[in-house]
N, CA and C of each residue as an Amber inpcrd file, in Angstrom:
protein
   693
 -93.1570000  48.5130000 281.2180000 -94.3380000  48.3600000 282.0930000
 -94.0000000  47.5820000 283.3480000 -93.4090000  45.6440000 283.0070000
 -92.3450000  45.7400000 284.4700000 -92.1260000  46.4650000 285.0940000
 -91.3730000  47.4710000 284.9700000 -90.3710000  48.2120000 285.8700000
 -91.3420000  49.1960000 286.4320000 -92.2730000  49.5500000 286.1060000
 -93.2890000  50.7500000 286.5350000 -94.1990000  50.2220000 287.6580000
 -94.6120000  48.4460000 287.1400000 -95.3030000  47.7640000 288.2330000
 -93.9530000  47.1600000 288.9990000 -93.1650000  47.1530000 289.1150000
 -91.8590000  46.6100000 289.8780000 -90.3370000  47.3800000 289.1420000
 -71.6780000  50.3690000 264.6490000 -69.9450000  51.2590000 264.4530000
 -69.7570000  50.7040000 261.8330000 -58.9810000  54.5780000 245.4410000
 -58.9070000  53.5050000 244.3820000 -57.4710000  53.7990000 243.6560000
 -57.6680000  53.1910000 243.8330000 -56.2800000  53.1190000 243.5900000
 -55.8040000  53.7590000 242.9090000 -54.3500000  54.6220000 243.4860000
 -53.8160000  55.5120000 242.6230000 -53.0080000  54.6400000 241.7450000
 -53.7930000  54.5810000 240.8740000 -53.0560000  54.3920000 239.6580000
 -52.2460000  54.9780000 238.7820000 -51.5170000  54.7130000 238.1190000
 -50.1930000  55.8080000 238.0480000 -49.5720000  55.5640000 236.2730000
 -49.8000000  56.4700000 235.8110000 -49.5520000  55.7670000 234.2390000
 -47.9390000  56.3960000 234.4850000 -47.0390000  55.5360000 234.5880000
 -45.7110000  55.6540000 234.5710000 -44.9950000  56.1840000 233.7510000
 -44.3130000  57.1970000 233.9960000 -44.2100000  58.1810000 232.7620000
 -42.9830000  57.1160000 231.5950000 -43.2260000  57.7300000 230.5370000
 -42.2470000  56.5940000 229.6650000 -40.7170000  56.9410000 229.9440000
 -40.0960000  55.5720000 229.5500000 -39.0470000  55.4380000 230.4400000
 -37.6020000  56.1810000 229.6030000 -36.3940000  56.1840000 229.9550000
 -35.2650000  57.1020000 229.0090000 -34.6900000  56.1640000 228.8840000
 -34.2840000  55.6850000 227.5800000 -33.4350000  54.5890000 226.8440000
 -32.2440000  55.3610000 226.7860000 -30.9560000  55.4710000 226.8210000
 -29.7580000  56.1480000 226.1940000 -29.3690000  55.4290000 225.4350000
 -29.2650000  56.2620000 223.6800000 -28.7900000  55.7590000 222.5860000
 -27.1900000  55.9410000 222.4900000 -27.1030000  56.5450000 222.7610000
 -25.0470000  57.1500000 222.6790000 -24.6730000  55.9870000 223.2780000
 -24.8520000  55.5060000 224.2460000 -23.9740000  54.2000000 225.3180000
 -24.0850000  53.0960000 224.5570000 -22.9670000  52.3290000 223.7970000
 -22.7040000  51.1590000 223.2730000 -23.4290000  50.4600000 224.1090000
 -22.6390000  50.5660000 225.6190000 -23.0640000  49.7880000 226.7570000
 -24.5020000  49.0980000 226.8840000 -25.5580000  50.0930000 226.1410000
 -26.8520000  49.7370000 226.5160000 -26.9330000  48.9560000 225.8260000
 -26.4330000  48.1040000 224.8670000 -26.9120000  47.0620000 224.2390000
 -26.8160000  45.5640000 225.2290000 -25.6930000  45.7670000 225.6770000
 -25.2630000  44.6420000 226.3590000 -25.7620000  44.5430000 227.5820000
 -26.0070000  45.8290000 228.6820000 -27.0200000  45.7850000 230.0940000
 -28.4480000  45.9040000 229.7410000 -29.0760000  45.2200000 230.7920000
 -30.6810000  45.5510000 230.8560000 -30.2790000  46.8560000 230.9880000
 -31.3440000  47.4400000 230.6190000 -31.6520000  48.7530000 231.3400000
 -32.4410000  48.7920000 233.0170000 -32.8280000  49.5340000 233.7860000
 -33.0660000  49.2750000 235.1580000 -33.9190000  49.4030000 234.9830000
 -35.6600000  49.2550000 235.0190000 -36.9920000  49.7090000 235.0300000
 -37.5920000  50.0550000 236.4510000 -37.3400000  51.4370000 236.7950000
 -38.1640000  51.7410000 238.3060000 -39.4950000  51.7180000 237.9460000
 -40.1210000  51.3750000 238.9680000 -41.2880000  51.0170000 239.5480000
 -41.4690000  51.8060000 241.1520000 -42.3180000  52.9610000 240.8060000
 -42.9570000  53.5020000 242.2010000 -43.3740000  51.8050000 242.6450000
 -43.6700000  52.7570000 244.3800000 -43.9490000  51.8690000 244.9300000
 -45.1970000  52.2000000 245.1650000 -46.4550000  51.4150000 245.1450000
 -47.8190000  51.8010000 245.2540000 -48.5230000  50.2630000 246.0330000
 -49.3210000  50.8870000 246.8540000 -49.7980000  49.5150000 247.8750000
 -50.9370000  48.6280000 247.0940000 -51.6100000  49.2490000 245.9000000
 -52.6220000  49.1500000 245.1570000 -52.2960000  48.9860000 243.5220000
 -51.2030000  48.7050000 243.3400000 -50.6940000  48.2030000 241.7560000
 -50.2810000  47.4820000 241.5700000 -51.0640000  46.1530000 242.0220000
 -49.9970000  44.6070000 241.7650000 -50.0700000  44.4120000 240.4170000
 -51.0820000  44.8860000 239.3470000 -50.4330000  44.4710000 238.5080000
 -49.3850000  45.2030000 237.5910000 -49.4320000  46.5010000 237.8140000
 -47.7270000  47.4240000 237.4120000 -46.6830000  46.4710000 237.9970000
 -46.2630000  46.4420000 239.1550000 -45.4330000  45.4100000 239.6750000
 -44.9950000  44.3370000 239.3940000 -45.5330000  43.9260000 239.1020000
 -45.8520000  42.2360000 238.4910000 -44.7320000  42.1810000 237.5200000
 -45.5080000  43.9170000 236.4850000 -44.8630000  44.1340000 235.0740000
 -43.9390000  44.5870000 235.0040000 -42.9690000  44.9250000 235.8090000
 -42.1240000  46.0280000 236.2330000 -41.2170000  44.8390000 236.6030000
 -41.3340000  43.9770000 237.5760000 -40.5070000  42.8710000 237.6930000
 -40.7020000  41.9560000 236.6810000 -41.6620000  41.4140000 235.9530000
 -40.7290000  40.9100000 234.4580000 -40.3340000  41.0560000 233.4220000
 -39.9610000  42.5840000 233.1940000 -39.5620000  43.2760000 232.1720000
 -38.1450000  43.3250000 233.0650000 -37.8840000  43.7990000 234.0280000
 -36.5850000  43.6710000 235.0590000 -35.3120000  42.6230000 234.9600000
 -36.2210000  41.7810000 234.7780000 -35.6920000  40.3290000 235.2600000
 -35.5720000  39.5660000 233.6120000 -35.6350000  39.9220000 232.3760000
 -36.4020000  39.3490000 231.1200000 -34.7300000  39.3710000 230.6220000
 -34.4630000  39.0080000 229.6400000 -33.4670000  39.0870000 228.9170000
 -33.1400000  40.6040000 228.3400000 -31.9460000  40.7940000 228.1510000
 -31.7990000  42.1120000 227.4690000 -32.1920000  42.5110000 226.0440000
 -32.9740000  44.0290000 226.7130000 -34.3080000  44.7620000 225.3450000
 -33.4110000  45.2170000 224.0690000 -34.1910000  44.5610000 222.4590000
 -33.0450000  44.8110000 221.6010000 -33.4090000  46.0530000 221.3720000
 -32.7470000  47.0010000 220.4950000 -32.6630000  48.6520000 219.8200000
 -33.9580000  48.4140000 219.5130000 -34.9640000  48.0750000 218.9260000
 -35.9880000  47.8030000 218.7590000 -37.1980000  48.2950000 219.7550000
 -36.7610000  47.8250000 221.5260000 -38.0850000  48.1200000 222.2100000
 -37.8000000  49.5190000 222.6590000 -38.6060000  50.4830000 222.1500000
 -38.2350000  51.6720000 222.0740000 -39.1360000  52.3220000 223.5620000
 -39.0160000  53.3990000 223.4080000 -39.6880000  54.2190000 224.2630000
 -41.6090000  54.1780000 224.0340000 -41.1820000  54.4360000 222.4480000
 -43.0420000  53.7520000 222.2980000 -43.5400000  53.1090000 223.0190000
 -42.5900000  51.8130000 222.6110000 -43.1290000  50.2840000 222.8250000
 -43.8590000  50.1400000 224.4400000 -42.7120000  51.0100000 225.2170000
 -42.8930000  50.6670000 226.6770000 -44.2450000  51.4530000 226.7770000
 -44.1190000  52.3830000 226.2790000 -45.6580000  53.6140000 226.6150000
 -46.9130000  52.7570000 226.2790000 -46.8850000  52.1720000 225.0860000
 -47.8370000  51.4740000 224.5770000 -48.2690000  50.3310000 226.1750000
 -47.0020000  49.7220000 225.7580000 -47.5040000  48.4960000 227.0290000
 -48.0790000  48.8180000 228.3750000 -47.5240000  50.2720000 229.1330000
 -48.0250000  50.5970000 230.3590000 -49.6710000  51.0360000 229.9560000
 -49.5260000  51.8770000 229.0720000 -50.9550000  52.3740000 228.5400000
 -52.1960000  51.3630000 228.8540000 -51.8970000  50.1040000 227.9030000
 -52.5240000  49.0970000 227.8800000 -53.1830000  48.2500000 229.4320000
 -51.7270000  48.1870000 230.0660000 -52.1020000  47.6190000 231.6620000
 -53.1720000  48.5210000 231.8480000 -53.0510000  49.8340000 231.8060000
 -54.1480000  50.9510000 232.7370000 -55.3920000  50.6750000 231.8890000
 -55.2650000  50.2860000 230.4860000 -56.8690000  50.7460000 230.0840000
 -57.3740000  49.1900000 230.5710000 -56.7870000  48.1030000 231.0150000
 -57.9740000  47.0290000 231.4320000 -57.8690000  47.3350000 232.9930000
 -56.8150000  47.7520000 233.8630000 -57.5880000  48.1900000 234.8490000
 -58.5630000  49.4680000 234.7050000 -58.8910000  50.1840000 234.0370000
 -59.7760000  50.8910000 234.3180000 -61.3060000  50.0950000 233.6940000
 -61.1350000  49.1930000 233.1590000 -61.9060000  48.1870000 231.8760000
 -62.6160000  47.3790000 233.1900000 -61.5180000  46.9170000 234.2680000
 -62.0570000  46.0230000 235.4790000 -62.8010000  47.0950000 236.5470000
 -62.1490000  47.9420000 236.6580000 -63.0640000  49.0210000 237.8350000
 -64.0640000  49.5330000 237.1290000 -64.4690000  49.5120000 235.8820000
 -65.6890000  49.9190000 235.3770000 -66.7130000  48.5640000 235.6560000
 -66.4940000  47.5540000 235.1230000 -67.3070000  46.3400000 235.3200000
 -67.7300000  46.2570000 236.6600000 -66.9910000  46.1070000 237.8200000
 -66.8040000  46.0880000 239.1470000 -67.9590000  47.2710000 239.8020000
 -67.9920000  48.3870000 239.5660000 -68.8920000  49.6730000 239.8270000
 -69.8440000  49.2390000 239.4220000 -70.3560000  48.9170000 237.6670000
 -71.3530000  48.7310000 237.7290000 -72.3330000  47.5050000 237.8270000
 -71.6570000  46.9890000 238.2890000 -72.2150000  45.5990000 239.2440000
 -72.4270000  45.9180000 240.5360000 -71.2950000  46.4590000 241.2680000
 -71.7640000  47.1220000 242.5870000 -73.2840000  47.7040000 242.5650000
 -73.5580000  48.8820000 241.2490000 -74.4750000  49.5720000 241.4370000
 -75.6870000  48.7850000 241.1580000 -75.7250000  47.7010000 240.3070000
 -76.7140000  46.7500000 239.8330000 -77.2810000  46.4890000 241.2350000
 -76.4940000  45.3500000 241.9670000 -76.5380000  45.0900000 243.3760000
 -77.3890000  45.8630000 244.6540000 -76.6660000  47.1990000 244.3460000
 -77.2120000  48.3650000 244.8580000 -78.8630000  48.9430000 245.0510000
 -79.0980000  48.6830000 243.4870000 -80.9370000  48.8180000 243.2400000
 -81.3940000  47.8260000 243.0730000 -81.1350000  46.4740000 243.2080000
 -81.8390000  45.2190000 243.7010000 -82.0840000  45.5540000 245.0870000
 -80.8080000  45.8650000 245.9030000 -81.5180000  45.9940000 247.6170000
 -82.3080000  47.4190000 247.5700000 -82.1100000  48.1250000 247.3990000
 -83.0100000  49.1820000 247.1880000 -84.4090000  48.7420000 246.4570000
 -84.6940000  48.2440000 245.5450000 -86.0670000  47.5110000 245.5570000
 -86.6670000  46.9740000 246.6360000 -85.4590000  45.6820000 246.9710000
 -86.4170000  44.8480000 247.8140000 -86.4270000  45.7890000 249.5460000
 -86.1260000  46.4960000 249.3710000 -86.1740000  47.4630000 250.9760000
 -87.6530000  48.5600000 250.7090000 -87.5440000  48.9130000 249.2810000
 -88.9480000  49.8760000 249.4240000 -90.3790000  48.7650000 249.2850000
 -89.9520000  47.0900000 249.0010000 -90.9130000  46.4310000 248.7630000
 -91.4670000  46.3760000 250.0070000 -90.6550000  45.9410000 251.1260000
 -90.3460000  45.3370000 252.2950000 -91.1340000  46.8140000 253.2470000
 -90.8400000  47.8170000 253.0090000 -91.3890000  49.0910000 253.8080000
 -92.9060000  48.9320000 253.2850000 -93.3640000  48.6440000 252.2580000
 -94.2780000  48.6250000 251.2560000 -95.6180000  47.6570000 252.3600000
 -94.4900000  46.3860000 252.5160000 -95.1980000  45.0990000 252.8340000
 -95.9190000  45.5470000 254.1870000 -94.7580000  46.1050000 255.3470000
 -95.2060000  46.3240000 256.4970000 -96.2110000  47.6560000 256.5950000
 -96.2010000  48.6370000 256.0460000 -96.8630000  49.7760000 256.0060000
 -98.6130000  48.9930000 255.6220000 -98.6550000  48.1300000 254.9420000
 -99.7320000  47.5520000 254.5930000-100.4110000  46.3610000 255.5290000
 -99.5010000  46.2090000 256.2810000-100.1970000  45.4370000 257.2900000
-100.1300000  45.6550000 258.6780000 -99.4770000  47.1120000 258.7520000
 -99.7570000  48.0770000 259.7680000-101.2200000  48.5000000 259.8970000
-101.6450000  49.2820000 258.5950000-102.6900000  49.4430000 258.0700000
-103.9320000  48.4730000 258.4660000-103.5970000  47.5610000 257.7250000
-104.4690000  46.4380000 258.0470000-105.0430000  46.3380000 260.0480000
-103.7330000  46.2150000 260.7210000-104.3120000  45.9330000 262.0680000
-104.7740000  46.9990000 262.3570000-104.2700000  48.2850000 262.0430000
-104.8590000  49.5500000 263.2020000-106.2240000  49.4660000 262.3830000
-106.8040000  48.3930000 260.9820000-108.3550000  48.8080000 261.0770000
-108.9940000  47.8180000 261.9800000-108.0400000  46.5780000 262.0400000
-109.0150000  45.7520000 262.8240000-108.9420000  46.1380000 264.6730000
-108.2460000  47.1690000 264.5910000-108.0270000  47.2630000 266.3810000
-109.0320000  48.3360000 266.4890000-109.2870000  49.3490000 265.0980000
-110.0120000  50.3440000 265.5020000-112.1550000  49.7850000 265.3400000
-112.0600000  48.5290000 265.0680000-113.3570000  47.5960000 264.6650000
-113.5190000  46.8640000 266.0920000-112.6780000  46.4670000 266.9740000
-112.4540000  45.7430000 268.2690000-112.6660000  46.5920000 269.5060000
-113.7870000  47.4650000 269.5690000-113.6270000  48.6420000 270.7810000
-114.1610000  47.1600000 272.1430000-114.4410000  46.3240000 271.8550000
-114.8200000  45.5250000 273.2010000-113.7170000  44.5930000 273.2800000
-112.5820000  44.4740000 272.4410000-111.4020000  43.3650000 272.9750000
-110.6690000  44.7210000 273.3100000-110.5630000  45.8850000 272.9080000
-109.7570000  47.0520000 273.3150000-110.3650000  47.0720000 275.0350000
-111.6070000  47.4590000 275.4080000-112.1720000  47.4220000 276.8990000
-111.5810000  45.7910000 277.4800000-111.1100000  44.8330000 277.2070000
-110.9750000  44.1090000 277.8680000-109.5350000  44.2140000 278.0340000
-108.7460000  44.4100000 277.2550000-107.1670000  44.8950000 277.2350000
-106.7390000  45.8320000 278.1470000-107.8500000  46.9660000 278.1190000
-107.6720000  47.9200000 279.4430000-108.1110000  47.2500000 280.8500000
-109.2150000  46.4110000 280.7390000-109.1550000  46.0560000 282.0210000
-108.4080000  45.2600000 282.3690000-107.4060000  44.5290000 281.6000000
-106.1080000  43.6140000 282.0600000-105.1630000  44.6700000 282.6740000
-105.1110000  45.6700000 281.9110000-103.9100000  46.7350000 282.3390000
-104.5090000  46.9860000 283.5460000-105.4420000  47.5620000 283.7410000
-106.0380000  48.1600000 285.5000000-105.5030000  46.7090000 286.5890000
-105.8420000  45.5510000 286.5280000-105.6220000  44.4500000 286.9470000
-104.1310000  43.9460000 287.4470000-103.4420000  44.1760000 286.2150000
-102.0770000  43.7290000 286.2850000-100.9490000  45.1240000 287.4570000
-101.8200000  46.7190000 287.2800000-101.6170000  47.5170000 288.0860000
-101.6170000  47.2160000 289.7390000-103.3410000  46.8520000 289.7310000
-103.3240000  46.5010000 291.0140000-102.5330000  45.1440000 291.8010000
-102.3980000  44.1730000 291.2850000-101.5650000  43.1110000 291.8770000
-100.4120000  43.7170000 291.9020000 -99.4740000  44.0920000 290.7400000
 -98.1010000  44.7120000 290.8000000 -97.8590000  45.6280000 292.3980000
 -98.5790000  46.2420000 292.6240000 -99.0850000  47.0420000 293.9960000
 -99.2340000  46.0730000 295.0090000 -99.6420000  45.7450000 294.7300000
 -99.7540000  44.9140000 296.0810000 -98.3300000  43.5580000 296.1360000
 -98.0030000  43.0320000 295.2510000 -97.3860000  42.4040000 295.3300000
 -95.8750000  43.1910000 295.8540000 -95.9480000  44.5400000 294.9510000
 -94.4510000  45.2200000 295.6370000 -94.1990000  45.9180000 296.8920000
 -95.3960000  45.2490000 297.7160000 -96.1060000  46.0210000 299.0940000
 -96.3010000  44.3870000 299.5670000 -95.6160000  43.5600000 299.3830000
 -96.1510000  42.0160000 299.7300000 -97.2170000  41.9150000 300.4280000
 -98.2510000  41.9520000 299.9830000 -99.5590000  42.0780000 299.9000000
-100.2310000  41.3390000 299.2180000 -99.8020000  39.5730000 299.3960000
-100.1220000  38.6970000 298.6950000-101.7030000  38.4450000 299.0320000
-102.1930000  38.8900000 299.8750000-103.1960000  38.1890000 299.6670000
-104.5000000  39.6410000 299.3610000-104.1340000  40.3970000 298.8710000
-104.6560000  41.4310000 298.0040000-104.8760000  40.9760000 296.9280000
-103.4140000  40.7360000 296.1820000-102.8660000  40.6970000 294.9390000
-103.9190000  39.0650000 294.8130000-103.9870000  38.1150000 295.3940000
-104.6810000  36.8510000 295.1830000-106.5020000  37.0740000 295.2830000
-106.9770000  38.3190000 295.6560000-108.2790000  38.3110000 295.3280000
-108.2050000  39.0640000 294.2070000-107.2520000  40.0300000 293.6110000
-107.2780000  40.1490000 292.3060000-107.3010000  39.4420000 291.5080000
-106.7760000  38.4650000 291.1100000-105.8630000  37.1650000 290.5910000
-107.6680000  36.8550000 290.0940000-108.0830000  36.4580000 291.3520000
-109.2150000  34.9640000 291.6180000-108.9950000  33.8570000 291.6360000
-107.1840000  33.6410000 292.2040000-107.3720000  32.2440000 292.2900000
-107.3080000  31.4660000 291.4250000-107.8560000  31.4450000 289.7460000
-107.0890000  30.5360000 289.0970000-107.5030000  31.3040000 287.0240000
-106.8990000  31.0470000 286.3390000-107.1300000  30.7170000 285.0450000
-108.5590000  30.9540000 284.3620000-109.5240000  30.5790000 285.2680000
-111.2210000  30.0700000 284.9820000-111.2220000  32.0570000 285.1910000
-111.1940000  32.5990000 285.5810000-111.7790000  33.8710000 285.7530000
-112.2660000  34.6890000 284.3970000-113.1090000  35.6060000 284.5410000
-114.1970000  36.2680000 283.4540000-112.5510000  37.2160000 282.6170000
-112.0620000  37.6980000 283.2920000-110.9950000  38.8690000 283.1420000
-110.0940000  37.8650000 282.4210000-109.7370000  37.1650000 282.8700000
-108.4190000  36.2420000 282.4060000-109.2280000  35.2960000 281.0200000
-110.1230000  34.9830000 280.7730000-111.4300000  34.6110000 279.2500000
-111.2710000  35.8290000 278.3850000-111.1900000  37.2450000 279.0950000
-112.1170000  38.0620000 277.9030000-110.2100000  38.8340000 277.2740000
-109.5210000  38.6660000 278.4790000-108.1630000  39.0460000 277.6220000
-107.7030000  38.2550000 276.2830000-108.3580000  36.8510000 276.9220000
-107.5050000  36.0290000 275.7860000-108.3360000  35.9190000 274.3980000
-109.6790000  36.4590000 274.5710000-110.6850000  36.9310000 273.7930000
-110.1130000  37.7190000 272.6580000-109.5380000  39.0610000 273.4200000
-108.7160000  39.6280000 272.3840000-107.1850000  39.6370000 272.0990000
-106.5850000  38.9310000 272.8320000-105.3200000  38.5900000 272.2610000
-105.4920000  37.2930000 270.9080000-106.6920000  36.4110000 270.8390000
-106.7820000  35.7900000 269.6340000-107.3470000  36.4400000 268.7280000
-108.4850000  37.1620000 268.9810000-108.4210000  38.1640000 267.7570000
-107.2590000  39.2060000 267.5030000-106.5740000  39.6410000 268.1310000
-105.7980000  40.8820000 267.5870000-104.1060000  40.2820000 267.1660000
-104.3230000  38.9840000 267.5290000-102.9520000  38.3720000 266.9780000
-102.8760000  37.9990000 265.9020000-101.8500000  38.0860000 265.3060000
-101.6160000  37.5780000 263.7770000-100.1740000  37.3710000 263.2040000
 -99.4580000  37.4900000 263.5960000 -98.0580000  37.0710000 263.6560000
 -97.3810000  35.8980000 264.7370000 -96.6800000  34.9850000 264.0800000
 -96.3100000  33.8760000 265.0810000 -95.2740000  34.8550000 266.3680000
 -94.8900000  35.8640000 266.4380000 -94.1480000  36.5010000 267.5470000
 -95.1060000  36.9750000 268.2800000 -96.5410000  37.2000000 267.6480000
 -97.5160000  38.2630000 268.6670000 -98.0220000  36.6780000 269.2510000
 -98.2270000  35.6870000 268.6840000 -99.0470000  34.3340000 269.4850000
 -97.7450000  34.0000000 270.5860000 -96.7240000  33.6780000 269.9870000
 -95.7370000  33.4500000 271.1410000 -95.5530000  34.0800000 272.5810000
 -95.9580000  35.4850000 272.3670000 -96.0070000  36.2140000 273.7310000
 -97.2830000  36.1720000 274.3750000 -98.5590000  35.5870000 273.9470000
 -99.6330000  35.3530000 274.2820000 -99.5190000  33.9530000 275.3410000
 -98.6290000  33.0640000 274.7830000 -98.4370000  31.8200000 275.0560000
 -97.3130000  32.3970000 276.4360000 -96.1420000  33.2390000 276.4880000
 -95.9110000  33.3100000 277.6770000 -96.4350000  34.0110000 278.7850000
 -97.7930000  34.5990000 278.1810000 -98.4190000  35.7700000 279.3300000
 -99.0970000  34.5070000 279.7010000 -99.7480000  33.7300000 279.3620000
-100.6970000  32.7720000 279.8230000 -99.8120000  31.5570000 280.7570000
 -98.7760000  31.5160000 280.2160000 -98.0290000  30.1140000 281.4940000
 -97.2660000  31.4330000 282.5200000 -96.8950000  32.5810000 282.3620000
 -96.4370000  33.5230000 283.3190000 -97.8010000  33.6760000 284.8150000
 -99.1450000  33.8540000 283.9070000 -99.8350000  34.1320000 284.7360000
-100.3530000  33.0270000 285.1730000-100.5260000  32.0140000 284.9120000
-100.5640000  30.5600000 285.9310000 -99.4220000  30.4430000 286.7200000
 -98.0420000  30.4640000 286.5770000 -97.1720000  30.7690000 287.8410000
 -97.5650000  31.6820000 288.9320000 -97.8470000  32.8780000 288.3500000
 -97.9590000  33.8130000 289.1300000 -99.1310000  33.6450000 290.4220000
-100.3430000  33.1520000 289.6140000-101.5630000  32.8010000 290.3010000
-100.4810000  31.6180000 291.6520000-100.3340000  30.6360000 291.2830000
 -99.4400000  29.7530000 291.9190000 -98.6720000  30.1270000 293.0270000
 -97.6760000  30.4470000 292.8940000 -96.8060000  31.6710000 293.5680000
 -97.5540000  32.6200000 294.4800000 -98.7200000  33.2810000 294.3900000
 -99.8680000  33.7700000 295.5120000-100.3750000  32.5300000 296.4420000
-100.9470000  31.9510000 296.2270000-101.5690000  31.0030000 296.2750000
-100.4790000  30.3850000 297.4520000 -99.6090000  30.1680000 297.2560000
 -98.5310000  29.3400000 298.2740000 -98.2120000  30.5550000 299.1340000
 -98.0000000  32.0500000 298.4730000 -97.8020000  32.6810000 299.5930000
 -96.0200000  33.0880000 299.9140000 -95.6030000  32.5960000 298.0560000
 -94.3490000  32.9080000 297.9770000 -93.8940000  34.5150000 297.0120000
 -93.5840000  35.1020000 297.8500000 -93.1860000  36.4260000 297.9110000
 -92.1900000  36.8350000 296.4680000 -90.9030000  35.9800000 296.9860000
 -90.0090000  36.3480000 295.9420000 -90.4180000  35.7550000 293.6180000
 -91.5750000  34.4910000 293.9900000 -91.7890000  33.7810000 293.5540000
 -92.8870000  34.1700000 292.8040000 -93.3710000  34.9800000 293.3530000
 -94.6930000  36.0980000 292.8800000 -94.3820000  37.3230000 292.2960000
 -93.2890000  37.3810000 293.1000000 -92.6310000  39.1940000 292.1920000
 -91.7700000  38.5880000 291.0460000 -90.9720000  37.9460000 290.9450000
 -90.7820000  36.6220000 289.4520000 -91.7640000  36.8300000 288.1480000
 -92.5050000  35.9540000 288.6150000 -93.9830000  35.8610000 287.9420000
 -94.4180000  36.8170000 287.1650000 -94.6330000  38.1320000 288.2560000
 -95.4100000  38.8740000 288.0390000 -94.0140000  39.5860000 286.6380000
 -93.0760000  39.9330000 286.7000000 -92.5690000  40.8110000 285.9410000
 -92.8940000  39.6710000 284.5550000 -92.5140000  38.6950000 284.9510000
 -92.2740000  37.9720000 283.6270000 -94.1100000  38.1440000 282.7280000
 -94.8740000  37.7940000 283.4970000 -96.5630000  37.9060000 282.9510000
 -96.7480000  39.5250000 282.5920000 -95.7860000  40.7060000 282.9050000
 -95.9450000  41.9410000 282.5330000 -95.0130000  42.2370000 281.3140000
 -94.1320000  41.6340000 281.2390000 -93.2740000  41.9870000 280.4190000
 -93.6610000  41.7610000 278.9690000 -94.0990000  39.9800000 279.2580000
 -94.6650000  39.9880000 277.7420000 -95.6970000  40.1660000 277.4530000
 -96.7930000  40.7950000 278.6160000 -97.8030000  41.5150000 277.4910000
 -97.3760000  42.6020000 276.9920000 -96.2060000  43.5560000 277.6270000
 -95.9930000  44.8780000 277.1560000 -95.4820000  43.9260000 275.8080000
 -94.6470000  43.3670000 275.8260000 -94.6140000  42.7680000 274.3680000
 -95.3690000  42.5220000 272.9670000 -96.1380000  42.0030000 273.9220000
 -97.4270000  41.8450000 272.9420000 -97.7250000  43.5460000 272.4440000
 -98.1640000  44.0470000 273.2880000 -98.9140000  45.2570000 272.9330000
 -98.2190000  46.0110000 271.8320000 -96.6800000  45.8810000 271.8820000
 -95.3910000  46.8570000 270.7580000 -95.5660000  46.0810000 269.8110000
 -96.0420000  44.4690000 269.7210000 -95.8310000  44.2170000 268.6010000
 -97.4030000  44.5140000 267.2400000 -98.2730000  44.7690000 268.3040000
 -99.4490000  44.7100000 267.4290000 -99.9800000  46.0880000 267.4660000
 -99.1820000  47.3410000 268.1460000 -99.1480000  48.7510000 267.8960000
-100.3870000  48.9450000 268.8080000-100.7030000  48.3490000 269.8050000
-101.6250000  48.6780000 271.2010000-101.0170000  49.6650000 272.0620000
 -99.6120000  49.9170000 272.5780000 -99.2630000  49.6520000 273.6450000
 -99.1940000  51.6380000 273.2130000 -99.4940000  51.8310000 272.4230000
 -99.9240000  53.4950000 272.6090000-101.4640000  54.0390000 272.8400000
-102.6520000  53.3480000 272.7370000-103.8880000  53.1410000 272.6490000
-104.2330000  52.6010000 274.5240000-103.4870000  51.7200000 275.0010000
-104.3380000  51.5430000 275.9320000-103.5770000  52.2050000 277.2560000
-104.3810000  52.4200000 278.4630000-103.9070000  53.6800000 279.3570000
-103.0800000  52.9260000 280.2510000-102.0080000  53.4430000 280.6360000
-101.5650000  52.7590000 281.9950000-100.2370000  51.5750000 281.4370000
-100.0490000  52.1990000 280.2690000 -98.7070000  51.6100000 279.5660000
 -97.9180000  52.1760000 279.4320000
């Protein structure tokens, strides 16, 4: 209105490993245990380097043994990515509650104002005649035409127009953000009055956007600003 008046891990069950029984030798060397390399298996790794590094495996740790043990790593990681999911998903329909509560809350006090705005047809006529008002000074002021724009005005605060707006900005407010912009249309438009009054140009076109801006404010926040004309 201003401007008109002025962004899982592959997990890998490692296939079981080849012991050679014929080689005396293998009694006396570790055997080598490869380990893919995977960016997402610290704990294969882990296991892979201390089975590596461990003392040498007697005839005993067989090919089983190792299958068994890798087996095992995978079934508690899959034991942890199950827990993990369904906690995620727990998480998931808590915010999903409190978001359809929350749509719930505002839809109901949407409701609520458009009955009390549609009960207010005489703070609605006084809202429009602020808009006709705030038109004509904007005009004249962007035509420096201060002393147009100052018999619009009237000169101060006390005026019938500048009473019956604030008439319905206290009834139709109800949120501390809709009173806050009430509170800067009212010290905007005492500058502004001011600023005529002296006959300061740049100081008046200031004013004036700032006293337009936040009523358009006002109006988006309390669902006016489609209802009254000239917005």
């Amino acid at each position: 209105m201003a401007t008109v008046f002025l962004t899982t891990a592959n997990t890998f069950l490692p296939s079981p490993l080849s012991l050679s029984a014929s080689s005396s030798s293998s009694l006396l060397t570790p055997p080598t245990l490869r380990c893919p390399h995977k960016h997402n298996a610290k704990r294969q790794l882990a296991l892979c380097k201390a089975v590596s590094e461990s003392t040498p495996l007697s005839p005993n740790f067989t090919k089983r043994s190792l299958s068994i043990s890798f087996i095992t790593s995978f079934t508690f990681f899959l034991a942890g990515k199950g827990c993990s999911d369904a906690s995620a998903a727990i998480l998931e329909a808590d915010e999903d509650d409190e978001l359809m509560e929350k749509v719930k809350r505002d839809r109901k006090k949407r409701l609520e104002k458009q009955g009390v705005i549609s009960s207010s047809n005489k703070e609605t006529e006084y809202l429009q005649d602020l808009v006709y008002k705030l038109s004509k000074i904007g005009l004249a002021i962007d035509n420096n035409d201060l002393s147009t724009a100052g018999l619009v005005l009237g000169g101060s605060t006390d005026t019938d127009w500048v009473k019956n707006a604030n008439k319905a900005f206290n009834k139709l407010s109800s949120s501390p953000e809709e009173k806050t912009q009430v509170d800067t249309f009212n010290s905007s438009l005492a500058n502004l009055i001011s600023s005529v009054t002296r006959n300061d140009v740049e100081s008046s076109k200031l004013a004036f956007v700032w006293t337009a801006s936040s009523f358009e404010k006002w109006t988006t926040l309390t669902g006016l600003i489609g209802q009254l004309k000239g917005l």
